[in-house]
Structures are given as structure tokens and as C-alpha cells.
DRENPA-3360 file (N, C-alpha, C; in nm, 2 decimals, always signed):
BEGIN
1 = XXXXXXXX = +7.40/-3.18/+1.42/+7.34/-3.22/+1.55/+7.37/-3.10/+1.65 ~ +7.23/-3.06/+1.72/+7.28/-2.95/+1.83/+7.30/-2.98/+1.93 ~ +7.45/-2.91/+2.01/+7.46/-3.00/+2.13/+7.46/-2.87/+2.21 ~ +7.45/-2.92/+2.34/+7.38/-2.90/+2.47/+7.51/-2.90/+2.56 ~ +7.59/-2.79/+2.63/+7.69/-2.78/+2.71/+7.67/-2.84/+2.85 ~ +7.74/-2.91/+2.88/+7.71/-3.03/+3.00/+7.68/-2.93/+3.13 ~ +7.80/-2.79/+3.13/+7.77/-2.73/+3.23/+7.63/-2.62/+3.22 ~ +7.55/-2.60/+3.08/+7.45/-2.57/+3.11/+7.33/-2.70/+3.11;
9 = XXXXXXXX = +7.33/-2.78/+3.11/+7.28/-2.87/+3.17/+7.25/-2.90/+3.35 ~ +7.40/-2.89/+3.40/+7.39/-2.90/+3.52/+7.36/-2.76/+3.60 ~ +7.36/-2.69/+3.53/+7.31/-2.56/+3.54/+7.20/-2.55/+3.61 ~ +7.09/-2.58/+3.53/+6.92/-2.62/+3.55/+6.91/-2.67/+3.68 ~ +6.95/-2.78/+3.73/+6.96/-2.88/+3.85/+6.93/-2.76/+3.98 ~ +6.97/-2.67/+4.01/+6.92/-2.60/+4.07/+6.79/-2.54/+4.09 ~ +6.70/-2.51/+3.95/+6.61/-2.47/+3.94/+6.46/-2.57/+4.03 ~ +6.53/-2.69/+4.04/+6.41/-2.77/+4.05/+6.42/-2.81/+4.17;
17 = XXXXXXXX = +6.49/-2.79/+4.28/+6.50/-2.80/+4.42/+6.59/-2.94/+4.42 ~ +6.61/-2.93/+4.59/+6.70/-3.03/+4.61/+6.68/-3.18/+4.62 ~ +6.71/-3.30/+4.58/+6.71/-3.45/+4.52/+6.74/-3.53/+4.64 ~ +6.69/-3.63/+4.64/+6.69/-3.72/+4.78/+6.86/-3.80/+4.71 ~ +6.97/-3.79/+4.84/+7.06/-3.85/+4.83/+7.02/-4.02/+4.81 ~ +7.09/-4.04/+4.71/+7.15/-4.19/+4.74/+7.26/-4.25/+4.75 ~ +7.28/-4.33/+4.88/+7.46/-4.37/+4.96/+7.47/-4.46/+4.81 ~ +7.59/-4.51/+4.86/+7.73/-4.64/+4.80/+7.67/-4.73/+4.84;
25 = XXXXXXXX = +7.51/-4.74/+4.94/+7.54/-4.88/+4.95/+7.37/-4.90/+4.92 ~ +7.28/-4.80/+4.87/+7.15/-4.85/+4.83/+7.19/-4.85/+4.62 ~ +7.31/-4.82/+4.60/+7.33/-4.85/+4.45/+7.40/-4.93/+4.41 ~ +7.46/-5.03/+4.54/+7.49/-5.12/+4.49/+7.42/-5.22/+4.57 ~ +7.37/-5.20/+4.64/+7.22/-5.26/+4.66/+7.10/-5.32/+4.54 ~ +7.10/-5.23/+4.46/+7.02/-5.19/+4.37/+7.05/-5.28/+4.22 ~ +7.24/-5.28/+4.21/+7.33/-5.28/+4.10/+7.31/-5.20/+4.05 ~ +7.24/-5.06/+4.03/+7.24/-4.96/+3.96/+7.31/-4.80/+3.96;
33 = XXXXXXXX = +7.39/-4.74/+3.92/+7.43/-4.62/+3.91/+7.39/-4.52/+3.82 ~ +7.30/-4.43/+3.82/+7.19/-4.38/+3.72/+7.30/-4.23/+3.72 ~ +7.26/-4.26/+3.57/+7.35/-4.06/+3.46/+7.25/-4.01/+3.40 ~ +7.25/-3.91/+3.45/+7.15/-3.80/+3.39/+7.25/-3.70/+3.24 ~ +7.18/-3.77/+3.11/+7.22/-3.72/+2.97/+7.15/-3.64/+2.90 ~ +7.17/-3.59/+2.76/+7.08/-3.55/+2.67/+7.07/-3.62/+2.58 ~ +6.99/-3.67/+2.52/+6.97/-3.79/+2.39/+7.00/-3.76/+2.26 ~ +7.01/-3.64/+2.24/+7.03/-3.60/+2.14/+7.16/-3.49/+2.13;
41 = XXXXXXXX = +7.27/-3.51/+2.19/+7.36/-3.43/+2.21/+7.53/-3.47/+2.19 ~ +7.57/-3.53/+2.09/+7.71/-3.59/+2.10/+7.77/-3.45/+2.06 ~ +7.89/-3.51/+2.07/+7.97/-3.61/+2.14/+7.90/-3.65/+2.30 ~ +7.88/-3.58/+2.37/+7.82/-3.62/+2.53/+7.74/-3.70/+2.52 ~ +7.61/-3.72/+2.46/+7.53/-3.81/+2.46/+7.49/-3.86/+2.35 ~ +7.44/-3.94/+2.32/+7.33/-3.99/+2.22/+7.25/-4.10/+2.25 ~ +7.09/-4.12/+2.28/+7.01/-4.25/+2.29/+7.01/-4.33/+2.15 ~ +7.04/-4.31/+2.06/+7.05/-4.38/+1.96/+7.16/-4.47/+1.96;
49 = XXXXXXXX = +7.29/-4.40/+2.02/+7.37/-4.53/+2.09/+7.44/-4.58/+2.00 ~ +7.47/-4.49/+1.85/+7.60/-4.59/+1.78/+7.66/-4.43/+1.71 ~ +7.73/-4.37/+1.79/+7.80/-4.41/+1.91/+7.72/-4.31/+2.01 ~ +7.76/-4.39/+2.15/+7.68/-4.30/+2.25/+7.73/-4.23/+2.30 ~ +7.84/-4.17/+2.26/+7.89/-4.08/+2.35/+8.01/-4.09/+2.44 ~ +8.09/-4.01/+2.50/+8.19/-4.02/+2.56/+8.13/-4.03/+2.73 ~ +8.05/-3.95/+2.75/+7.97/-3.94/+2.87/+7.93/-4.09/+2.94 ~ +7.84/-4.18/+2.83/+7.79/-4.25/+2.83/+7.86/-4.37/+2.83;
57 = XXXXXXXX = +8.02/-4.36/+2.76/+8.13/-4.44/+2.79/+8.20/-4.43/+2.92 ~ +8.19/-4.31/+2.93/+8.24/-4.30/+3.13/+8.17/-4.38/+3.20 ~ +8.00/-4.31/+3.16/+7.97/-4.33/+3.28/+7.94/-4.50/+3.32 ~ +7.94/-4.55/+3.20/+7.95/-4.75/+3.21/+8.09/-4.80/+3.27 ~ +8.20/-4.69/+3.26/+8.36/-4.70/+3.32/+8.34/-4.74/+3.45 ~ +8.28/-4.58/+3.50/+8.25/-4.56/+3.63/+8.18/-4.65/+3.67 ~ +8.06/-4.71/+3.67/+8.00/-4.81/+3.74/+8.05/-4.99/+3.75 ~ +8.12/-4.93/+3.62/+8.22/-5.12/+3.64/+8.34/-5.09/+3.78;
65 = XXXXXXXX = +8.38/-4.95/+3.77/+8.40/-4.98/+3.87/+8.38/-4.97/+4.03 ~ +8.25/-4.95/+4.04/+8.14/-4.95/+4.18/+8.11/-5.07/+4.16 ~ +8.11/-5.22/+4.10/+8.08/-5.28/+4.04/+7.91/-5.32/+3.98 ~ +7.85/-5.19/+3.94/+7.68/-5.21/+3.94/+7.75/-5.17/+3.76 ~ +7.60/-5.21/+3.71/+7.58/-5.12/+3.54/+7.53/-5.00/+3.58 ~ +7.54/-4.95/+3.44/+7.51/-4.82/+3.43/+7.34/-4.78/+3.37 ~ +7.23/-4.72/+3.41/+7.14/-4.70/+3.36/+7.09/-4.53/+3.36 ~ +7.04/-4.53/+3.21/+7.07/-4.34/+3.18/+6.93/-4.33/+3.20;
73 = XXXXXXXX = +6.92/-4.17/+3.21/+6.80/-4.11/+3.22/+6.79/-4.01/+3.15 ~ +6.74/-3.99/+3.06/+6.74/-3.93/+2.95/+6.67/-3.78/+2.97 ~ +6.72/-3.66/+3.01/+6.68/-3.52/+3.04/+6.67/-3.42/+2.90 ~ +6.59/-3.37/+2.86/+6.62/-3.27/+2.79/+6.57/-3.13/+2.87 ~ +6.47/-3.11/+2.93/+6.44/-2.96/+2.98/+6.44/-2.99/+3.13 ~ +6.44/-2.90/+3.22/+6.48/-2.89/+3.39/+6.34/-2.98/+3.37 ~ +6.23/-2.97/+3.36/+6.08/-3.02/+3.40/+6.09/-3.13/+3.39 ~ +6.18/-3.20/+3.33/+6.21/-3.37/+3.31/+6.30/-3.45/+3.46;
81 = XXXXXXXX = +6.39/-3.30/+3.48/+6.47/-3.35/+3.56/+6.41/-3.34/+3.75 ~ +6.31/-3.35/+3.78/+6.22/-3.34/+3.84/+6.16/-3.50/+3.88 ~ +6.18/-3.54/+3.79/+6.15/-3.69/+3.84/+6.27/-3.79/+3.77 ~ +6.35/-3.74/+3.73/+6.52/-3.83/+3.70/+6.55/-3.88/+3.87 ~ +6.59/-4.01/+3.87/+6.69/-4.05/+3.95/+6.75/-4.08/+3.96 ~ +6.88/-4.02/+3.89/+6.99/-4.02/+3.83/+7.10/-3.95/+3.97 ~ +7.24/-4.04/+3.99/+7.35/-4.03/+4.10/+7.40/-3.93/+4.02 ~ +7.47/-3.95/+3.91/+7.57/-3.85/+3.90/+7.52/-3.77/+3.70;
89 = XXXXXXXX = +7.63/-3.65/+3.74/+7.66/-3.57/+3.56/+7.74/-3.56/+3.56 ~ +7.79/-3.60/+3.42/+7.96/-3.60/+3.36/+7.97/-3.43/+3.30 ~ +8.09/-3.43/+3.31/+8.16/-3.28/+3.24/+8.09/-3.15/+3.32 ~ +8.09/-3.18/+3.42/+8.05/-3.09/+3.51/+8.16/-2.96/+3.57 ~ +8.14/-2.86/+3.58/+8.24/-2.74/+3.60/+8.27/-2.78/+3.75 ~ +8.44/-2.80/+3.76/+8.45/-2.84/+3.88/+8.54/-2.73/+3.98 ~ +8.36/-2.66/+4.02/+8.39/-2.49/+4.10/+8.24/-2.53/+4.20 ~ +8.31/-2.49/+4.32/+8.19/-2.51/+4.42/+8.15/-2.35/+4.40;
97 = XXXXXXXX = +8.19/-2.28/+4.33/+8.11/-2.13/+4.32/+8.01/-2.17/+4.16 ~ +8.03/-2.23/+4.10/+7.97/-2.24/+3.97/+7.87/-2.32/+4.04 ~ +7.87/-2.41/+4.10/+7.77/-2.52/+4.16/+7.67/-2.48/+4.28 ~ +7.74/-2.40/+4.30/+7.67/-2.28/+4.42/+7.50/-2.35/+4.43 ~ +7.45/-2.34/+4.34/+7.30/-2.32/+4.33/+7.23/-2.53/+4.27 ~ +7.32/-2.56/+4.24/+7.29/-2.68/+4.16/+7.26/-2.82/+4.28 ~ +7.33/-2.78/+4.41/+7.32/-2.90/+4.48/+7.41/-3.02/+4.47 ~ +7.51/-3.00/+4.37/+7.59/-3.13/+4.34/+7.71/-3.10/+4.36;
105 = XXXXXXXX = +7.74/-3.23/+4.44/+7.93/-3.22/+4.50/+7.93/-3.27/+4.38 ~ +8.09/-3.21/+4.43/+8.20/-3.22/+4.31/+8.28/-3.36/+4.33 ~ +8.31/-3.45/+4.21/+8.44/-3.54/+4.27/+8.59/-3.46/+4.20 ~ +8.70/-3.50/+4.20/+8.81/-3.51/+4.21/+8.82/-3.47/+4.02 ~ +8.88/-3.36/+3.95/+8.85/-3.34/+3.83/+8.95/-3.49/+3.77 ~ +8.92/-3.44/+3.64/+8.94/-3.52/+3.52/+8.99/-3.50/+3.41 ~ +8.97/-3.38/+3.38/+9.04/-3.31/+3.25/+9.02/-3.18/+3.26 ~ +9.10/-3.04/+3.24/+9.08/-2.93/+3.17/+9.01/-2.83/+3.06;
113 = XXXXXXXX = +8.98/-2.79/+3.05/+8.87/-2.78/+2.89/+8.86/-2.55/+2.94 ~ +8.75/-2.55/+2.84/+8.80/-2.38/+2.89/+8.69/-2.38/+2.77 ~ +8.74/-2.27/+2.66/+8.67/-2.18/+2.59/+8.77/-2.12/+2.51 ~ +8.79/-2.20/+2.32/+8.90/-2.13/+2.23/+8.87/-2.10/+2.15 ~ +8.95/-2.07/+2.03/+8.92/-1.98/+1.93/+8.92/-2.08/+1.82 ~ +8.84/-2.10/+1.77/+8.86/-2.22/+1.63/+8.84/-2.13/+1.52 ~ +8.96/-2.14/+1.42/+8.97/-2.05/+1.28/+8.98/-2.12/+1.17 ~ +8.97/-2.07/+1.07/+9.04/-2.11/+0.94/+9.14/-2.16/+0.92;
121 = XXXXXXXX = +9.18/-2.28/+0.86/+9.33/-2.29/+0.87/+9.43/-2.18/+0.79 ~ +9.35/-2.07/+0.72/+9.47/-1.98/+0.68/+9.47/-1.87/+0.74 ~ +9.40/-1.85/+0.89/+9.37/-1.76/+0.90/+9.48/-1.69/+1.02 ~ +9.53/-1.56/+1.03/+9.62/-1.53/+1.08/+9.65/-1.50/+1.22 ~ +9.54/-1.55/+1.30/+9.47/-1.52/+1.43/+9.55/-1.62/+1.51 ~ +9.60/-1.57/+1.58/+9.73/-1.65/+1.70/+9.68/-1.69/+1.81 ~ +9.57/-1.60/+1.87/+9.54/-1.59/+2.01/+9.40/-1.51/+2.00 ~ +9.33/-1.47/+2.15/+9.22/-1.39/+2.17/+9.33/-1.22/+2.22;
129 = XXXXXXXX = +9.44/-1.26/+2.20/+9.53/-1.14/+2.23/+9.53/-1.10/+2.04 ~ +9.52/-1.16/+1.99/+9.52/-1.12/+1.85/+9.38/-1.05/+1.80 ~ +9.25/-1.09/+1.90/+9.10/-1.00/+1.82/+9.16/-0.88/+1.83 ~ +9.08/-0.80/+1.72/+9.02/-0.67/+1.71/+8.91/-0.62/+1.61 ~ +8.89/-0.48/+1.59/+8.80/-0.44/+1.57/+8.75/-0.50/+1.44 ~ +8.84/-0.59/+1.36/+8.84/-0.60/+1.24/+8.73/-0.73/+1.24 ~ +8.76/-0.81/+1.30/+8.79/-0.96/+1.33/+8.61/-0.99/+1.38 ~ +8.57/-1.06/+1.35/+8.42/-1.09/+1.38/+8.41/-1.27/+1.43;
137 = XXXXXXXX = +8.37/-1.29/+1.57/+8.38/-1.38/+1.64/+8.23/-1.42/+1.67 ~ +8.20/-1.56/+1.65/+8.09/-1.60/+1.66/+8.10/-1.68/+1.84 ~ +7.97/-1.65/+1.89/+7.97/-1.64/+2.04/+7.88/-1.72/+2.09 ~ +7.83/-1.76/+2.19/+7.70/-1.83/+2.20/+7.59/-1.74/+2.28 ~ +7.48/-1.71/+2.28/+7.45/-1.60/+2.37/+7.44/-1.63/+2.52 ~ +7.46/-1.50/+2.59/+7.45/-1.52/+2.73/+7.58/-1.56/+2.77 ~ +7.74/-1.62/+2.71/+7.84/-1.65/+2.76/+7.86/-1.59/+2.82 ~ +8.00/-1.65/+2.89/+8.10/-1.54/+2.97/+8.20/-1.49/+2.84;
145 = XXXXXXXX = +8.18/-1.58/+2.74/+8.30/-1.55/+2.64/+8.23/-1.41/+2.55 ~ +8.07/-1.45/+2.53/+8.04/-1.31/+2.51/+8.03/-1.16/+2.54 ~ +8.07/-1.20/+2.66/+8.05/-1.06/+2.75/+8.23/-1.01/+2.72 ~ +8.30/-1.14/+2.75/+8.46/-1.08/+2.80/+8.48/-1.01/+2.64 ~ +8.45/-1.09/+2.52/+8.54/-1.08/+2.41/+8.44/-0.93/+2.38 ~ +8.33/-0.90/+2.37/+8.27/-0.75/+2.36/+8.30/-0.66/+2.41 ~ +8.33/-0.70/+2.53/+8.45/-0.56/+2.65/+8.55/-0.49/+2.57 ~ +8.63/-0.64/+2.53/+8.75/-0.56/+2.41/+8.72/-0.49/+2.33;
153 = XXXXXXXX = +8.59/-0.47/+2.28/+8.56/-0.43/+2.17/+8.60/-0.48/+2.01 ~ +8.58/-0.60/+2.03/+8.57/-0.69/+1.89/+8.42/-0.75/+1.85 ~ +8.39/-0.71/+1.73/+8.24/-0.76/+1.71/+8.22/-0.90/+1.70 ~ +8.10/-0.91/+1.77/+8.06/-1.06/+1.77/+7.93/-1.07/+1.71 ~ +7.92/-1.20/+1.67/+7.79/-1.24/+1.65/+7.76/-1.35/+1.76 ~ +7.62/-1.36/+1.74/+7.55/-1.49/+1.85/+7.52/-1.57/+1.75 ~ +7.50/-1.68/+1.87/+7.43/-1.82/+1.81/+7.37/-1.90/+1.92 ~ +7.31/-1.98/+1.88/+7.24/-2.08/+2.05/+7.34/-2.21/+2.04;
161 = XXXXXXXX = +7.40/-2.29/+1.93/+7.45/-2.38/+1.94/+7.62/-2.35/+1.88 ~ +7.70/-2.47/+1.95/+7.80/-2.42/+1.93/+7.81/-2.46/+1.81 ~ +7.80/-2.60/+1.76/+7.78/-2.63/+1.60/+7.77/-2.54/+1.49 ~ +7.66/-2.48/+1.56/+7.63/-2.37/+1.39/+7.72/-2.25/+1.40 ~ +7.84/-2.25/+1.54/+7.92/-2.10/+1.53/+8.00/-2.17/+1.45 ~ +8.03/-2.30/+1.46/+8.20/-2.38/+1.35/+8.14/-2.36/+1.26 ~ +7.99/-2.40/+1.21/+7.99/-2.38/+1.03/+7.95/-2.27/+0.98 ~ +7.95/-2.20/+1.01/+7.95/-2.04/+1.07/+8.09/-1.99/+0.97;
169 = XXXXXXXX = +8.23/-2.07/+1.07/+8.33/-2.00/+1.09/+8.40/-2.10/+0.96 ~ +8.34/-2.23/+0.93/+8.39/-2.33/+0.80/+8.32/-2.27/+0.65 ~ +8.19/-2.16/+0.65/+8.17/-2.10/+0.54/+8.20/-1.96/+0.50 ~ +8.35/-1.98/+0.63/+8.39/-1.78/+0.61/+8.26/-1.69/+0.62 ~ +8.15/-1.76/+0.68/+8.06/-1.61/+0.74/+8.13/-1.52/+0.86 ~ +8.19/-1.55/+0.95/+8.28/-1.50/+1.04/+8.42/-1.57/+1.07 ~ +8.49/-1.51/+1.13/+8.65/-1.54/+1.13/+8.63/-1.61/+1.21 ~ +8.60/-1.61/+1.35/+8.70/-1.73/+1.47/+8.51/-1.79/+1.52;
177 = XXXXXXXX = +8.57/-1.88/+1.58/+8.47/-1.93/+1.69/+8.46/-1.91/+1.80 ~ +8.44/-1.90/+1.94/+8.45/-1.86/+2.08/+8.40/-1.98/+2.13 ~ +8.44/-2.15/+2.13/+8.37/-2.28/+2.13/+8.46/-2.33/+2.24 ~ +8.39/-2.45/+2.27/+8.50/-2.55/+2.40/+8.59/-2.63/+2.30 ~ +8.72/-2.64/+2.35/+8.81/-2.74/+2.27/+8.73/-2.89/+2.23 ~ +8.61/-2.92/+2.33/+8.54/-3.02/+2.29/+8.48/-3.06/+2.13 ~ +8.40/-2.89/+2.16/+8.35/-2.89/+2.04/+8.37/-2.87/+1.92 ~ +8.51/-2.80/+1.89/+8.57/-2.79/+1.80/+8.65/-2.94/+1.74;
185 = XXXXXXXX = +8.67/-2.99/+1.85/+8.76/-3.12/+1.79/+8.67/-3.22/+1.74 ~ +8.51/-3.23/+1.77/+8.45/-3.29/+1.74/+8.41/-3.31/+1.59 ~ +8.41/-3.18/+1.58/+8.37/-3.09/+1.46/+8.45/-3.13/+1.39 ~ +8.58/-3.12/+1.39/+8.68/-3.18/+1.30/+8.68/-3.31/+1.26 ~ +8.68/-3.37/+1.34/+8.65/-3.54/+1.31/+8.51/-3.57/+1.25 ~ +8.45/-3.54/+1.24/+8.33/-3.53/+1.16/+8.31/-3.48/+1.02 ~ +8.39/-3.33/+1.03/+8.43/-3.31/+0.88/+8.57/-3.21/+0.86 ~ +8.58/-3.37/+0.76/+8.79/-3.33/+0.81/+8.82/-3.26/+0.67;
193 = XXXXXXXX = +8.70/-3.25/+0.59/+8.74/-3.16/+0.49/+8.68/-3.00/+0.49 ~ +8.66/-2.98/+0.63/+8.62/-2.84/+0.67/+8.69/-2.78/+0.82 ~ +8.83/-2.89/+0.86/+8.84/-2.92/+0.99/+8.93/-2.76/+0.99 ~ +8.90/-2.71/+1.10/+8.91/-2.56/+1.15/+9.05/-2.55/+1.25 ~ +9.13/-2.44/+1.27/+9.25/-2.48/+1.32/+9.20/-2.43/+1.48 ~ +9.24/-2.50/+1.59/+9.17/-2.49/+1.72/+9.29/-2.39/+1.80 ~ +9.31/-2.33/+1.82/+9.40/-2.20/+1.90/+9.37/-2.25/+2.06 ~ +9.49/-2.21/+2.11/+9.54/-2.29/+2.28/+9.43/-2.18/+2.34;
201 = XXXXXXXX = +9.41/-2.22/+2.47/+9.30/-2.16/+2.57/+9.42/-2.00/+2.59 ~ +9.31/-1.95/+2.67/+9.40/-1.84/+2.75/+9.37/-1.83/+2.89 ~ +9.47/-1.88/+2.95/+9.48/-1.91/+3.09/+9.46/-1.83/+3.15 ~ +9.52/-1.66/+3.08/+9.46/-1.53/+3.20/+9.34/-1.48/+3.22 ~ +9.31/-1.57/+3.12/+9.14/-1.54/+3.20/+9.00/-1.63/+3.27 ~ +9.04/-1.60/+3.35/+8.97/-1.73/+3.47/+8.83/-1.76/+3.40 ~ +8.76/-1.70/+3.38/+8.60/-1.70/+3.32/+8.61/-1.83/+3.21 ~ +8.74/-1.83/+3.12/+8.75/-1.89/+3.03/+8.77/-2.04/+3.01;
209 = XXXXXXXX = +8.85/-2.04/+3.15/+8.90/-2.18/+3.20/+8.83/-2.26/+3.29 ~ +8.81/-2.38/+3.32/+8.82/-2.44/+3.41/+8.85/-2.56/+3.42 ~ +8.85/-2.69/+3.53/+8.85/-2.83/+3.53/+8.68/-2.90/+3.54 ~ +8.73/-3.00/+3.47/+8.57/-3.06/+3.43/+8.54/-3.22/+3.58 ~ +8.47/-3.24/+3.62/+8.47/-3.36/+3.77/+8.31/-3.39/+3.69 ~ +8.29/-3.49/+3.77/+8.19/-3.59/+3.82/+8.09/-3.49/+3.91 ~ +7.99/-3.44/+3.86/+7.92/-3.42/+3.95/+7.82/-3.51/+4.04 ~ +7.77/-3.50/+4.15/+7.69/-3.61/+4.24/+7.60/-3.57/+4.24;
217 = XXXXXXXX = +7.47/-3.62/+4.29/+7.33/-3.57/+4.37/+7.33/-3.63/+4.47 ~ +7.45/-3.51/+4.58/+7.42/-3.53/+4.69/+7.37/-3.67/+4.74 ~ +7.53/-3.68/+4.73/+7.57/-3.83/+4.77/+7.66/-3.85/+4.89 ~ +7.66/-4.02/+4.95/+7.69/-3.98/+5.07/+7.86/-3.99/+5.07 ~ +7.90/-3.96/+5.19/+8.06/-3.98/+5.20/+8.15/-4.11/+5.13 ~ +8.06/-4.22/+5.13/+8.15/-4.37/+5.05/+8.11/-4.33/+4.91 ~ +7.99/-4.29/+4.87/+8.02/-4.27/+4.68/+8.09/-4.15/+4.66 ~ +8.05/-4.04/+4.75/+8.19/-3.93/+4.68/+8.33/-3.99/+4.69;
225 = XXXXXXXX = +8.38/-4.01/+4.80/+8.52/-4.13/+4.79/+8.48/-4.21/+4.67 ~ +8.41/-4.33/+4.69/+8.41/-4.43/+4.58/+8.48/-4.34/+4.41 ~ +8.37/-4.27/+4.39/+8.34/-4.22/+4.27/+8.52/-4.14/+4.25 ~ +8.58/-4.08/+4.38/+8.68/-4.02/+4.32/+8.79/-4.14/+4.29 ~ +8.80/-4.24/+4.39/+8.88/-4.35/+4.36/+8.86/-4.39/+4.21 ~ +8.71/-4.39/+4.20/+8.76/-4.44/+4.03/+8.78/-4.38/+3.92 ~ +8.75/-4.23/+3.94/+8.81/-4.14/+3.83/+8.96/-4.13/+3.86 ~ +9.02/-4.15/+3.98/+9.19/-4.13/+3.96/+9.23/-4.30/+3.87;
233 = XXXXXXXX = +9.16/-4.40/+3.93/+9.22/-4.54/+3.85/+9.21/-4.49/+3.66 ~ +9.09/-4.48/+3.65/+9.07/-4.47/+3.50/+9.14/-4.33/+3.44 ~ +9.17/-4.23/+3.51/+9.29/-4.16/+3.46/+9.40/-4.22/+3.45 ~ +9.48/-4.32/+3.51/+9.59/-4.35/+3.53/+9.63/-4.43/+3.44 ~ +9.53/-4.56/+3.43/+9.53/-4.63/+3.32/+9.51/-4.56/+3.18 ~ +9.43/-4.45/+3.20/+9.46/-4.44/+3.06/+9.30/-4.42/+3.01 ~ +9.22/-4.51/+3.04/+9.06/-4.49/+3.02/+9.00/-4.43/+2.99 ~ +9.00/-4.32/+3.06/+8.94/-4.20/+3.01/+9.01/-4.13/+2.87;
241 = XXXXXXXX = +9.12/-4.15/+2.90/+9.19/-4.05/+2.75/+9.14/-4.13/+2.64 ~ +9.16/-4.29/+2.66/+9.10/-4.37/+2.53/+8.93/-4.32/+2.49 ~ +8.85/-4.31/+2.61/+8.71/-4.27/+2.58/+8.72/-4.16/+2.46 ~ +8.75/-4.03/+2.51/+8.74/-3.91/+2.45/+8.83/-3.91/+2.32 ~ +8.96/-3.98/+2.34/+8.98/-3.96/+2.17/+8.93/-4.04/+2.10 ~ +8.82/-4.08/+2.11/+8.77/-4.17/+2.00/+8.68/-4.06/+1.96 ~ +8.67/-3.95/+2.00/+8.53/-3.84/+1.98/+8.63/-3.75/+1.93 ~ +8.78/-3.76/+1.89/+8.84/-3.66/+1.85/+8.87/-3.59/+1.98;
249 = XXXXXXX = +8.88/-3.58/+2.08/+8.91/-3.48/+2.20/+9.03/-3.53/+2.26 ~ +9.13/-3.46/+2.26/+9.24/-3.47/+2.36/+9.22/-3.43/+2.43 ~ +9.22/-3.44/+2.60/+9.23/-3.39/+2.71/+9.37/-3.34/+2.76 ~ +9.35/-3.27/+2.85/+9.43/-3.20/+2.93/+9.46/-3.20/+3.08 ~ +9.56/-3.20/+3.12/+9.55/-3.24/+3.23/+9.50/-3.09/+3.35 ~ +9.41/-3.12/+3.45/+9.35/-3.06/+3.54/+9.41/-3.00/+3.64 ~ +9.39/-2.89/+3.68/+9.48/-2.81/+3.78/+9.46/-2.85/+3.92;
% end
């Protein structure tokens, strides 16, 4: 299954000009809280819906507690998202310089996530302090991971999905992966007899890192509040960590 990075998703949102706000109080007016997904993209999504996703598990969290349901809108290219009227995107990069262009506030993060090295489990690779010239790292094109890990001068290969870098890196065609801890752990829980050993982020480098929030469409001051109050409840309880490990993902806590 090829999946679709939430923050190039929200990426697009820019492209298609700016979205008429809707307040806290025409969506619960309404009972409705609309998420803009991809149907074909787990762990984050799936319209087939067994299982739907972690996304798709939030985002029903989140609206139980605005007390409306949750109704998705199913996006695959920017031209779709043009007539979505969809409030909020999950696993959104939570950097008002990344968002710069997208139009969507940020709520209050949720988890940490970044960009690591998934290997072999016999393979001797400690760190991205450990590439070199020898070492061949499958990339996705256009990253920041591709650009930084090429500087060093360690060869890379591309790929468009992160999927096919893991089975890539599970049939020893190349040594490591350049993947989100998402997608690597997913990967593992799916096939635990190819499961890849997942190497810690590297924190010194800012490109690599970030915190993941709730993005909005330009929403008004009670749903940005609203929406942060319920991402801090469902962290506290616990909620959210139960969502995601059931997709294999441990989270991390947010800076």
C-alpha cells in the first residue's frame, strides 16, 4: 500500500487558495466536524475502514470531544481539495514557517516524529553519524533527507513511496532507509518476519525533526481553543497513545 506523507498532503492546501473559515459554533450547529484524508493511505487513512487508520481514529476522538461526529472527505490530488469542506488535517508539521503557504493554524502538538534510519537487523549502522561512502540509503525524492544525507556525500537512491524504500531495504537492495518512525513501525507490524531495526532520530538536525498538531482551516478563536483543549485531554488520558499503537507507532513526546 502507498502511503502519502500527511505533511505533503497539507502541503498542497496552499496551492488552491484560501477556505472559508468555519467557527465552534456553525459545527456544532451542524453536529459535524469534517477531516480532510487519503483513502488509500494507512496507517493515516483508509476508506475501506477495517482498519481506518489512526488519523481517522483521532479524528472521531476529537469530535466526541466537541461533541459532534466526525465526517471525512476523502482528498487524493490538490483539485479535489477545492471543493472539500473539511475543518481540520491530522499529522500536520507543527511550524508556522512550514505552514507559511497552506493557510492552516496550528493547534497545540501531539507527538514528535522526524526522519530515521530503518536497517537490517544485522546491520552495523548506529546512526546517520555512522553513513558513508560505502553505505547506500534509499531516500524519497525531493526530501530534505535527500538533500542533507547527499551533502555528506553518501549515495542514495530515490523512490516516491516510503514503502517501497523499506522493501527496498528488507531485500538487501540498499542498506538503510531515510523513512518517518511512522513508517517504519508500520512496516514492521505488518511484516514481522521482514521487521527492520528502526535507529533514534538525530536531533542535530532541525530539517529532520519536528512536532506533529492538528491542523485548522482557518478557524475561529473557540475551535482553535476547543480543538487544543482536546488534544491536551486525549494526551493525558492516554488516547492518543492507545490510537497509534495499535498501528505499531509509539509516540514521542513533543517539544
Amino acid at each position: 500500500m502507498k502511503t502519502i506523507l500527511p505533511f505533503m498532503v497539507g502541503a498542497v492546501i496552499g496551492l488552491i487558495g484560501p477556505a472559508q473559515a468555519r467557527p465552534l459554533d456553525a459545527i456544532r450547529s451542524t453536529g459535524v466536524l469534517g477531516l480532510c484524508a487519503h483513502p488509500n493511505s494507512l496507517p493515516f487513512a483508509s476508506k475501506a475502514g477495517d482498519p481506518p487508520g489512526f488519523q481517522v481514529e483521532l479524528g472521531r476522538a476529537l469530535a466526541r470531544e466537541l461533541g459532534v461526529s466526525l465526517e471525512l472527505d476523502w482528498i487524493i490530488t490538490r483539485y479535489q481539495m477545492r471543493s472539500a469542506g473539511c475543518d481540520i488535517l491530522l499529522d500536520v508539521i507543527a511550524d508556522r514557517e512550514a505552514q507559511g503557504e497552506t493557510n492552516l493554524r496550528i493547534s497545540k502538538p501531539y507527538y514528535r516524529t522526524g526522519i530515521v534510519l530503518a536497517v537490517p537487523q544485522a546491520s552495523k549502522l548506529t546512526s546517520f553519524k555512522s553513513l558513508d561512502g560505502h553505505t547506500k540509503v534509499g531516500v524519497l525524492v525531493g526530501s530534505f533527507a535527500a538533500m542533507i544525507i547527499s551533502q555528506r556525500r553518501v549515495p542514495t537512491s530515490t523512490f516516491g513511496f516510503e514503502v517501497d524504500v523499506l522493501e527496498a531495504v528488507a531485500n538487501h537492495e540498499i542498506d538503510a532507509a531515510a523513512v518517518t518512525p511512522t513508517a517504519a513501525s508500520y512496516f514492521n507490524l505488518m511484516h514481522p518476519d521482514k521487521a527492520l531495526r528502526i535507529l533514534d532520530r538525530d536531533e542535530s538536525e532541525a530539517n529532520l525533526n519536528w512536532d506533529v498538531a492538528v491542523g485548522m482551516v482557518r478557524p475561529d478563536d473557540n475551535l482553535r481553543e476547543a480543538i487544543d483543549a482536546a488534544v491536551e485531554r486525549l494526551r493525558a488520558d492516554g488516547t492518543i497513545d492507545r490510537i497509534y499503537k495499535r498501528y505499531g507507532v509509539v509516540l514521542q513526546t513533543p517539544k
